[in-house]
C-alpha positions, -999 to +999 in steps of 0.1 A: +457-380+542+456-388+504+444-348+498+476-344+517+498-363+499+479-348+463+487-311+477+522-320+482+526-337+452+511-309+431+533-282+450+561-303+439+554-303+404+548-268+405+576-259+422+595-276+390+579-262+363+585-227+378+614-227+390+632-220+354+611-186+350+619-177+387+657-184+379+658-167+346+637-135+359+660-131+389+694-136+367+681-110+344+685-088+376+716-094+383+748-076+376+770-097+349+794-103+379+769-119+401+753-142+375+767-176+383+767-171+421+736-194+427+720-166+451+677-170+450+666-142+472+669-107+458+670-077+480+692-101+502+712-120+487+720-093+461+703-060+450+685-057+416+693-039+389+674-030+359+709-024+341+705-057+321+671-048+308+676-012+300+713-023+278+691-045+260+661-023+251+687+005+244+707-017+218+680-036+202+646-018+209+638-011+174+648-053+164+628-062+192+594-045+181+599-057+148+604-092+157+576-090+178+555-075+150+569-102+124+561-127+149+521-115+154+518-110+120+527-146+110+512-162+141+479-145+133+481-145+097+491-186+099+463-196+123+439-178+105+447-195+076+446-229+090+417-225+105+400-210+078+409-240+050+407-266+080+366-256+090+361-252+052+381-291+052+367-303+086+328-297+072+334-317+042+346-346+058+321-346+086+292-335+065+298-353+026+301-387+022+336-387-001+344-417-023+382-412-050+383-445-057+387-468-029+392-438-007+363-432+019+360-401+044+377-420+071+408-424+049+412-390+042+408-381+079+437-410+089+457-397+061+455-362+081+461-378+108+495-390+098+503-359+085+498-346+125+528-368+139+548-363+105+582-349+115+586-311+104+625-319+097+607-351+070+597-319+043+627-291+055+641-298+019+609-295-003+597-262+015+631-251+011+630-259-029+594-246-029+600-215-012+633-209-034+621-214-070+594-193-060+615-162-048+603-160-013+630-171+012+635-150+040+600-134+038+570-136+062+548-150+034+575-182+033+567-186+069+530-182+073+528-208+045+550-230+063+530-234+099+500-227+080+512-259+063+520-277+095+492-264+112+466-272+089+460-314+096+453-307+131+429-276+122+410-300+096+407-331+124+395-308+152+369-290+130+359-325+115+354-338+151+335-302+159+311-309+129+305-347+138+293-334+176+267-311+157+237-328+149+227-328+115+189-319+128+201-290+130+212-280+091+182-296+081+159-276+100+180-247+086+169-262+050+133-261+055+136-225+068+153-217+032+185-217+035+213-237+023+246-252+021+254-227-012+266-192-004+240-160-013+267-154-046+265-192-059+227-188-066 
């Protein structure tokens, strides 16, 4: 019975979180006449049309690929970023004991932390300044700085807690073998 009840109560929840895609797929099919009449079967309650869809893509086909492509190039470029400074971060918190003054490794990593829940709206002004004085407003290097910016505490903490799981048997054992922490160009 309490499998039952689970099932029911997940169906439910599904139902809810779905139900906005379902509505907005089937309005998109919909002649503009038709599109507050709350009808929820098509093929019977109205006939599909593809009129919508092909206006748009007619209009703004060439906008929309190159939306899409600014979009992939600063998601991509942006996480890549993050996640590049944020291992490179992560390891030297989890791996080097750190001490600036009365500063220890697990300050840094609560500072980062707080800079996880800060507010994006908190620094709208001084990336706005930044990005201004520096020419680049309205470009995609303005906003791949910008998530990489807001992107990059969380990036750091994850890697930090990645490096912490490792054991540290394990880059020793990698030290007696000969190699080390220092890249093949610093030697």
């Amino acid at each position: 019975m309490e499998r039952v009840g689970l099932g029911v109560l997940l169906l439910a929840v599904l139902v809810w979180v779905l139900f906005p895609l379902y509505w907005a797929g089937i309005t998109s099919l919909k002649e503009p006449t038709e599109t507050f009449r709350p009808t929820l079967l098509p093929f019977v309650q109205f006939m599909p049309t593809l009129a919508n869809w092909q206006d748009q893509l007619q209009l703004a086909g060439r906008d929309i690929l190159r939306d899409l492509q600014n979009s992939l190039l600063v998601a991509a470029a942006s996480a890549s970023l993050a996640l590049l400074l944020g291992t490179m971060a992560g390891y030297a918190l989890a791996r080097f004991p750190i001490h600036i003054g009365p500063l220890r490794n697990h300050d840094i990593a609560t500072w980062f932390l707080s800079q996880v829940i800060l507010p994006p709206a908190v620094v709208v002004i001084p990336f706005f300044l930044f990005m201004q004085r520096r020419g680049l407003l309205d470009t995609p290097t303005s906003l791949i700085l910008a998530h990489t910016t807001m992107n990059l505490p969380l990036a750091t903490l994850l890697m930090r807690d990645t490096f912490l799981g490792l054991p540290v048997e394990l880059e020793e054992a990698a030290m007696v073998d000969g190699a080390s922490r220092c890249a093949p160009s610093c030697t």
